[in-house]
Backbone as ProteinMPNN parsed JSONL, in Angstrom:
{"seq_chain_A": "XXXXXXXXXXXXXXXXXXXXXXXXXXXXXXXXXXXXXXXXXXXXXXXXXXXXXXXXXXXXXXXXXXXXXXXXXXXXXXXXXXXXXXXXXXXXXXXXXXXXXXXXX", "coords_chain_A": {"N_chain_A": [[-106.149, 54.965, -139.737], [-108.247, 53.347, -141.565], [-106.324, 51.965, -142.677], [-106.081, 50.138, -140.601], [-108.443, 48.616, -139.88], [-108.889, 47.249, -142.413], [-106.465, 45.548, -142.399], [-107.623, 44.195, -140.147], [-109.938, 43.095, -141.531], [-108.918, 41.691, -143.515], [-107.679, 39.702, -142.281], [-109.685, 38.543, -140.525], [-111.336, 37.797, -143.02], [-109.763, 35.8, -143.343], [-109.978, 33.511, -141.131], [-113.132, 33.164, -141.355], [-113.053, 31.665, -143.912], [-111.536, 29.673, -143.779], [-113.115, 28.574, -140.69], [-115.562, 28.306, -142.547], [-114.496, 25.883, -144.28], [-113.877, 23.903, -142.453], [-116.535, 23.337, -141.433], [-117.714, 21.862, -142.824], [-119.448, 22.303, -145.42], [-121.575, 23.587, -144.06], [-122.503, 21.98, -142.021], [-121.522, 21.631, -139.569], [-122.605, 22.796, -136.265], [-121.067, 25.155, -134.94], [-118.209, 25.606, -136.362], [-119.952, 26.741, -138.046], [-121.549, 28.84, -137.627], [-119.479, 30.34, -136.676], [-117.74, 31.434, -138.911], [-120.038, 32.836, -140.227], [-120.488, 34.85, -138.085], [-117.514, 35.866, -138.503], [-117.519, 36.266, -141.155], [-119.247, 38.685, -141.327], [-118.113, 40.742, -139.559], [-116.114, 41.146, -141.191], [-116.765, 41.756, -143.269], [-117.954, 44.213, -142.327], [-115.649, 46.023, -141.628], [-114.175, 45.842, -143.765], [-116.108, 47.317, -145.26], [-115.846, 49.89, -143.648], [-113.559, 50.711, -143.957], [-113.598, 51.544, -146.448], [-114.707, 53.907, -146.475], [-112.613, 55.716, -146.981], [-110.602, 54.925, -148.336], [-109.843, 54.116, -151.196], [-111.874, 51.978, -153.458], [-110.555, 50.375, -155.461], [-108.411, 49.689, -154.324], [-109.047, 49.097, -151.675], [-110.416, 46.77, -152.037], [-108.938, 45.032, -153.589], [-106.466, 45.128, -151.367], [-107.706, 43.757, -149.342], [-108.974, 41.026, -150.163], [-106.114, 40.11, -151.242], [-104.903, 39.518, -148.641], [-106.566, 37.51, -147.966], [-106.568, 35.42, -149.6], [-103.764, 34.658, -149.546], [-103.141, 34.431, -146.976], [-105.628, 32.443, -146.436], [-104.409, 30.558, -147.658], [-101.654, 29.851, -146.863], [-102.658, 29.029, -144.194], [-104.073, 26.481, -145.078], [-101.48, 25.159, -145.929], [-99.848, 24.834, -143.457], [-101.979, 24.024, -141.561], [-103.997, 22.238, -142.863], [-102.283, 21.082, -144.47], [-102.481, 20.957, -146.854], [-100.36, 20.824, -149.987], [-97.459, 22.083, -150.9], [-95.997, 23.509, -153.242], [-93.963, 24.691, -155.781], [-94.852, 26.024, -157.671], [-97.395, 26.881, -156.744], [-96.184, 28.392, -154.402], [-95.103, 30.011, -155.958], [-97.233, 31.606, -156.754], [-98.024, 33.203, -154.153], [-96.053, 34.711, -154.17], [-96.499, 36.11, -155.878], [-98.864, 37.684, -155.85], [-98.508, 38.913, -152.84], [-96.537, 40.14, -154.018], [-97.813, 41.764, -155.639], [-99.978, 43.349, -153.725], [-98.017, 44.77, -152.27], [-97.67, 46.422, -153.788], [-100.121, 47.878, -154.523], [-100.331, 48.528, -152.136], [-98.05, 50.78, -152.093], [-98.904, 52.214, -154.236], [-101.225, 53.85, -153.545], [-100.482, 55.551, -152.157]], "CA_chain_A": [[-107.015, 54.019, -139.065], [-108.501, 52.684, -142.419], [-105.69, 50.691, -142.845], [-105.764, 48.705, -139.786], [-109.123, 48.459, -140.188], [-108.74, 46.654, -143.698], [-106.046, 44.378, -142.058], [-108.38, 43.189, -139.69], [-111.017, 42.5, -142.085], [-108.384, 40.694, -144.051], [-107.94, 38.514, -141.687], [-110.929, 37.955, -140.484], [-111.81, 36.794, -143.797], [-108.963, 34.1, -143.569], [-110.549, 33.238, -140.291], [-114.288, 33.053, -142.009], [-112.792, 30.568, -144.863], [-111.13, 28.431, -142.817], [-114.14, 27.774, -140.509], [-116.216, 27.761, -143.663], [-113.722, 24.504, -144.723], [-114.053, 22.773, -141.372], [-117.837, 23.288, -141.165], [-118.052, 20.853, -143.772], [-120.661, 22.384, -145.874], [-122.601, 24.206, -142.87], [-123.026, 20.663, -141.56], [-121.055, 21.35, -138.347], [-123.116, 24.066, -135.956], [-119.873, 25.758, -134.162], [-117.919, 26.277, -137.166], [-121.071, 27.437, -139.237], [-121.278, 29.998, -136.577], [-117.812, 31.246, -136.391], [-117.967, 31.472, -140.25], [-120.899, 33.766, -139.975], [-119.58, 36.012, -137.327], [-116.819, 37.018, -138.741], [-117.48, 37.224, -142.217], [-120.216, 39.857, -141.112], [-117.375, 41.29, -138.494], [-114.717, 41.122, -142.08], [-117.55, 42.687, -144.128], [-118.079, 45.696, -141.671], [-114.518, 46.74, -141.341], [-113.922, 46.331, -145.011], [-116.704, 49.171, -145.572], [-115.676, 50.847, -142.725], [-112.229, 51.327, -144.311], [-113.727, 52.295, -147.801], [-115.276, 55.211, -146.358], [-111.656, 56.995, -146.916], [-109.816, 54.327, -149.176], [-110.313, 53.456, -153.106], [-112.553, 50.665, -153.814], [-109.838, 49.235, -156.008], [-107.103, 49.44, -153.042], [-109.102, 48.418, -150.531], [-110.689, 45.348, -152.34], [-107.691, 44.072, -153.537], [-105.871, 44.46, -150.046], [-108.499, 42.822, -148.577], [-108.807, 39.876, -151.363], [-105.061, 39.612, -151.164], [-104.208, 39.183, -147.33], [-107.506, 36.335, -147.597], [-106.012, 34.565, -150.239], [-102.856, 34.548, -148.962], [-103.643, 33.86, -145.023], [-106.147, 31.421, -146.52], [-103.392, 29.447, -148.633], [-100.839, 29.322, -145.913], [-103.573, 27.947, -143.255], [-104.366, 25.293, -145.994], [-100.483, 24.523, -146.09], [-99.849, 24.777, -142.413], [-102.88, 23.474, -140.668], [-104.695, 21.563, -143.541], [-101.747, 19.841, -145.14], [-102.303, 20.919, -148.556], [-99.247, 20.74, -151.005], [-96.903, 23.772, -150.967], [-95.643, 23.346, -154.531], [-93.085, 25.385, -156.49], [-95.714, 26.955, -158.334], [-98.09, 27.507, -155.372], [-95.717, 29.412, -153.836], [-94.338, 31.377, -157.044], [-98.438, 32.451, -157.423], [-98.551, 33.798, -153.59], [-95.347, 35.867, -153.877], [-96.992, 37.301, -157.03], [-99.892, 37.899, -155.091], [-98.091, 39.362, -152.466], [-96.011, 41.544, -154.832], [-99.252, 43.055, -156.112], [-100.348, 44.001, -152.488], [-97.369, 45.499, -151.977], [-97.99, 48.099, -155.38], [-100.945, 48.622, -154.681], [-100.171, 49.974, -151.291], [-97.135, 52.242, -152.542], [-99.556, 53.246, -155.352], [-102.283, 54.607, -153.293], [-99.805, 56.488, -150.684]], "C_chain_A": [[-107.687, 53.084, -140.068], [-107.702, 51.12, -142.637], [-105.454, 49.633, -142.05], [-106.969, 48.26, -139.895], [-109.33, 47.051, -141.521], [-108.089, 45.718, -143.051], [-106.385, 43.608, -140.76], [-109.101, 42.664, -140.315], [-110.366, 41.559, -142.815], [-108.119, 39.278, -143.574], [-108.853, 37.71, -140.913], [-111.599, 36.959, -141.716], [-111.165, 35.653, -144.066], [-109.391, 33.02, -142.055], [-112.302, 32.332, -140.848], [-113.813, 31.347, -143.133], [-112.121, 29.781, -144.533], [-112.274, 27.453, -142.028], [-115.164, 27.56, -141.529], [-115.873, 25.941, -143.921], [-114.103, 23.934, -143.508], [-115.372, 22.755, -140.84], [-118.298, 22.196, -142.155], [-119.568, 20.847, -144.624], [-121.617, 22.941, -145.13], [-123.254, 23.05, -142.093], [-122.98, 20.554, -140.09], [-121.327, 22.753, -137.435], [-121.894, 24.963, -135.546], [-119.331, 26.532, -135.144], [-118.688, 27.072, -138.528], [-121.222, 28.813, -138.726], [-120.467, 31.047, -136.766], [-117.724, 31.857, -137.717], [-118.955, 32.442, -140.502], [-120.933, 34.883, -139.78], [-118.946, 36.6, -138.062], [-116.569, 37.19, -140.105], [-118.147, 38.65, -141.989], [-119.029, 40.767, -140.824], [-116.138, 41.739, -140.622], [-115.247, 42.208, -143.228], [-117.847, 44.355, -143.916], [-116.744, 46.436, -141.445], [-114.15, 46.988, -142.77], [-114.74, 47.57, -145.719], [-116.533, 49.822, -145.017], [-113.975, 51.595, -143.529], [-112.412, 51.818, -146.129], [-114.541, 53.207, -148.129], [-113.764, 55.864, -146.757], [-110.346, 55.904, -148.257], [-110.507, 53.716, -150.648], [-110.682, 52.261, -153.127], [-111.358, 49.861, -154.437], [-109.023, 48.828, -154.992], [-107.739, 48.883, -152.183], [-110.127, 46.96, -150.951], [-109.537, 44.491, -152.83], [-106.777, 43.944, -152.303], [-106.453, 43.431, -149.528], [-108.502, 41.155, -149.237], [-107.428, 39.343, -150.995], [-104.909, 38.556, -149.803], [-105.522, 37.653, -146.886], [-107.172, 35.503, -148.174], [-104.575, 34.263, -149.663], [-102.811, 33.857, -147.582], [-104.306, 32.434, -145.528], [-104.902, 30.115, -147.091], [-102.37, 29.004, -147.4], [-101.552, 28.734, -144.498], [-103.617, 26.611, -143.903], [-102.818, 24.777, -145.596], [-99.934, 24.085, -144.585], [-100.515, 23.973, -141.253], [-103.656, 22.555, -141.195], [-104.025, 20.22, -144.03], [-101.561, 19.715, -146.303], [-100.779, 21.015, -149.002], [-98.435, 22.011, -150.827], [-95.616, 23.455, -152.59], [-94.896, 24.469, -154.783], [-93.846, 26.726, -156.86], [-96.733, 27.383, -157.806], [-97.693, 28.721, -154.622], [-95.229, 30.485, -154.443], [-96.175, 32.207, -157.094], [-98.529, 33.292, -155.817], [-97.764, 34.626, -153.316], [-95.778, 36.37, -154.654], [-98.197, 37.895, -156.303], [-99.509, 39.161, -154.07], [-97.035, 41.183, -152.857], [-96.982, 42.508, -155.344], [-99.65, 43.636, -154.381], [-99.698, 44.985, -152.178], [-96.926, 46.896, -153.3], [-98.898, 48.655, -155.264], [-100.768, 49.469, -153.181], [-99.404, 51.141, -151.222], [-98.213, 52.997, -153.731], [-100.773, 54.483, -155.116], [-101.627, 55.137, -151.914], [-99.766, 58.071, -151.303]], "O_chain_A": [[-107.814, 51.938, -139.639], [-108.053, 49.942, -142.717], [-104.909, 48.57, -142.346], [-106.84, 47.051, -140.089], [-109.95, 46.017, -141.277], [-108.809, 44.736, -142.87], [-105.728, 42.666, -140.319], [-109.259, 41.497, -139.956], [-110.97, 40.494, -142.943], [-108.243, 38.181, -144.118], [-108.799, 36.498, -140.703], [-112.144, 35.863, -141.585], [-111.589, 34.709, -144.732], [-109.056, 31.836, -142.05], [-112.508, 31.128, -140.702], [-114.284, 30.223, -142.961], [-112.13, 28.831, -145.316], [-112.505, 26.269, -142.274], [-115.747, 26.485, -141.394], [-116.676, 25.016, -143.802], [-115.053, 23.194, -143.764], [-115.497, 22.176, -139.761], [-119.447, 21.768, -142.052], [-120.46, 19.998, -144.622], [-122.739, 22.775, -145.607], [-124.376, 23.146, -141.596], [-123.739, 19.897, -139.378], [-120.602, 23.729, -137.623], [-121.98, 25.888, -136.354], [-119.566, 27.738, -135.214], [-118.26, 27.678, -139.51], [-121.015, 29.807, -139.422], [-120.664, 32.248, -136.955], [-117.605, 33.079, -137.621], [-118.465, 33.165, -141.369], [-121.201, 35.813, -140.54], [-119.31, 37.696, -138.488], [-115.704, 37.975, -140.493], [-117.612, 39.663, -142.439], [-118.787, 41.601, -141.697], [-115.588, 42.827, -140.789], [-114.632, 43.08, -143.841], [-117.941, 45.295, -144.705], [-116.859, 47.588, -141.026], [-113.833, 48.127, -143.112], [-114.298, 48.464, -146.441], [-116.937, 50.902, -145.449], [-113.557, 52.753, -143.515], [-111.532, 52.307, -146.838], [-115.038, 53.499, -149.217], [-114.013, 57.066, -146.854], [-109.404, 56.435, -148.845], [-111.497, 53.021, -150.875], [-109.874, 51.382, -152.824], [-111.14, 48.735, -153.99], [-108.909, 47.625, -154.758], [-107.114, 47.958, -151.665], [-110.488, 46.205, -150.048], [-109.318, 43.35, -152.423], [-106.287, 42.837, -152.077], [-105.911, 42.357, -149.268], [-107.973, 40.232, -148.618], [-107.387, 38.231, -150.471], [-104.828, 37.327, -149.805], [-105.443, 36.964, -145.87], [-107.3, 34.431, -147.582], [-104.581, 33.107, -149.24], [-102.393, 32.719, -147.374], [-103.766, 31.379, -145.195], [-104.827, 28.939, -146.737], [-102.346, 27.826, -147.043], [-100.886, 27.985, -143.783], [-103.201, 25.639, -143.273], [-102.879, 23.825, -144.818], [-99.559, 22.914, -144.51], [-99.944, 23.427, -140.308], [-104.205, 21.83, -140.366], [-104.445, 19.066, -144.105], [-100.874, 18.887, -146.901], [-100.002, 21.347, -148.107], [-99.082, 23.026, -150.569], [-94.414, 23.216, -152.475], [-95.103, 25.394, -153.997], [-93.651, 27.905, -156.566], [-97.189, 28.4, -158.328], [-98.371, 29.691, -154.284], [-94.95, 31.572, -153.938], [-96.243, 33.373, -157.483], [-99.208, 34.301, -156.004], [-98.071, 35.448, -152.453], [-95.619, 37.576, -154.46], [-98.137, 39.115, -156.456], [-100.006, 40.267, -154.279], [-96.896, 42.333, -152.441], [-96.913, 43.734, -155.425], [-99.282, 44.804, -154.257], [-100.239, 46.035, -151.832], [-96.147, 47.84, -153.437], [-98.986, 49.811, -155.676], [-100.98, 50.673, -153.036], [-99.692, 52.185, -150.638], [-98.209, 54.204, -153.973], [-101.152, 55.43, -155.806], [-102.188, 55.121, -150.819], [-99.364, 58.998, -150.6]]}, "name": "protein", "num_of_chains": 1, "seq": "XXXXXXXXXXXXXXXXXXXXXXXXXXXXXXXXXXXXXXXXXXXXXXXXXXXXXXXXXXXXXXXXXXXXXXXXXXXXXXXXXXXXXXXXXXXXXXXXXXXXXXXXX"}
């Protein structure tokens, strides 16, 4: 249960930093809001899942799947660049996620 736990909070926090970006600085009430919510909501599942999982494992899952989620929103919905070397840093990214969860099985 930890672990689904964690991959909600992960994405919650790509949720959180998204409306962060389109709040434009906490300028815009709605997405200042939403941004709020569910970091709190991203924050409580991530301690909820490191009652039984390793601080290192479950901050770097979490970290990962936000950076990641966050980068492909940016490329998807934002428009940003999807570069060679953009994408060689989020399969490395990715490849670490996927060590650290065989490492802590």
């Amino acid at each position: 249960m930890a672990w689904i736990y964690l991959i909600l909070a992960g994405l919650f926090e790509i949720v959180w930093a998204y409306s962060m970006k389109v709040s434009e600085g906490f300028t815009r009430i709605t997405p200042s809001i939403v941004t709020l919510v569910f970091m709190i909501l991203s924050f409580a599942l991530l301690a909820y899942a490191m009652k039984t999982l390793p601080l290192g494992t479950a901050y770097t899952i979490w970290t990962g799947i936000g950076a990641v989620g966050s980068f492909l929103v940016g490329i998807f919905i934002l428009g940003e660049p999807a570069s060679a070397m953009r994408m060689l840093a989020a399969v490395l990214i990715i490849s670490g996620l996927v060590l650290m969860k065989v490492s802590s099985s």
